[in-house]
N, C-alpha and C positions, 0 to 999 in steps of 0.2 A: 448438440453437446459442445460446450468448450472447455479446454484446456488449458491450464491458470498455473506460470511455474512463477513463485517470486525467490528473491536472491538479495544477496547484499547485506544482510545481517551480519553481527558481530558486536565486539566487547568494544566501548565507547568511554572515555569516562565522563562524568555531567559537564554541561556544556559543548560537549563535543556534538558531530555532527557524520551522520549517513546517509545514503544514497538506498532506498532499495528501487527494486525493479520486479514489473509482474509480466510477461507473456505469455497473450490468451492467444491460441490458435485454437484451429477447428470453427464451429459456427456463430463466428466473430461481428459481420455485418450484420447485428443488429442498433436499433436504438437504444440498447440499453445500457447503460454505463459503467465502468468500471468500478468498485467500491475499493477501498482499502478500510480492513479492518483490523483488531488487535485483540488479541486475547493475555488477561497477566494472570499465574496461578490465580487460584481460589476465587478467580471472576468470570462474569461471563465476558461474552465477543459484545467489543463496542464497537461502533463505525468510527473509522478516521475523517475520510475524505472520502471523494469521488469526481471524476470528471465523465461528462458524458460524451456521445459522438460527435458534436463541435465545440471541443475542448471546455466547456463550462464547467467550474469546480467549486463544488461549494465542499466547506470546513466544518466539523464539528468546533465548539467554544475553544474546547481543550487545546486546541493548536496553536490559538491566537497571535498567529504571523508564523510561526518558528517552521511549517511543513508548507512545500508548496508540490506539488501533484503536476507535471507535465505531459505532455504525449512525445514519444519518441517517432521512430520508424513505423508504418503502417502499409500495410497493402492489404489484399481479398485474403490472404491467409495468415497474417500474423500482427496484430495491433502489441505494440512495447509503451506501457507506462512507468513512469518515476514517480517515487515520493521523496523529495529531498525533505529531512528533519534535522535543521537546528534546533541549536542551544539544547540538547537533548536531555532531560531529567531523571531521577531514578525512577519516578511513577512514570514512562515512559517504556520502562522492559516489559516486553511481553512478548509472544509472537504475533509475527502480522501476516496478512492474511491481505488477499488480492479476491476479488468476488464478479462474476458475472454473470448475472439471471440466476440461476440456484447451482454453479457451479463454483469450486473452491479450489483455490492452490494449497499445497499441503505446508505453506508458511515457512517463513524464516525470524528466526532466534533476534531479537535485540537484545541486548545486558547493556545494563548503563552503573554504572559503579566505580569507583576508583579505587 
């Protein structure tokens, strides 16, 4: 079981740019990667990104430069990932969503509007 809290959400206006943040504790030391995903009303959950356990991150299209996904702080009980998002768009709000094996953070709010 892991434990997925992300953070750093908020009202941005286009262009502008945020930080979020996903920490998975509990059964962390696996191989299998961190997702970032998004949900916007009346859609389903698309994948954003992801990096795996030696930092390799691949992008869906849609990010085309603007999101970059890092690893923070890491030990046996707590792995900290970032998704920095530039230039941020209005097709861009939605909530996002942190993923690990089939477990889920309960996401945080992007609004991108002015």
């Amino acid at each position: 079981q892991v434990t997925l809290v992300e953070s750093g959400g908020g009202l941005v206006q286009p262009g502008g740019s945020l930080t979020l943040s996903c920490v998975a504790s509990g059964n962390i030391n696996t191989v299998n990667p961190i997702g970032w995903y998004r949900q916007a009303p009346g859609k389903q959950r698309e994948m954003v990104g992801s990096i795996t356990s030696d930092d390799t991150t691949w992008y869906k299209d849609f990010t085309k430069g603007r999101f970059n996904i890092t690893r923070g702080d890491r030990d046996d009980a707590v792995d900290l990932v970032y998704m920095r998002m530039n230039n941020l768009r209005t097709e861009d709000a939605a909530v996002y969503y942190c993923n690990k094996k089939i477990c889920w953070g309960q996401g945080t709010q992007v609004t991108v509007s002015s």
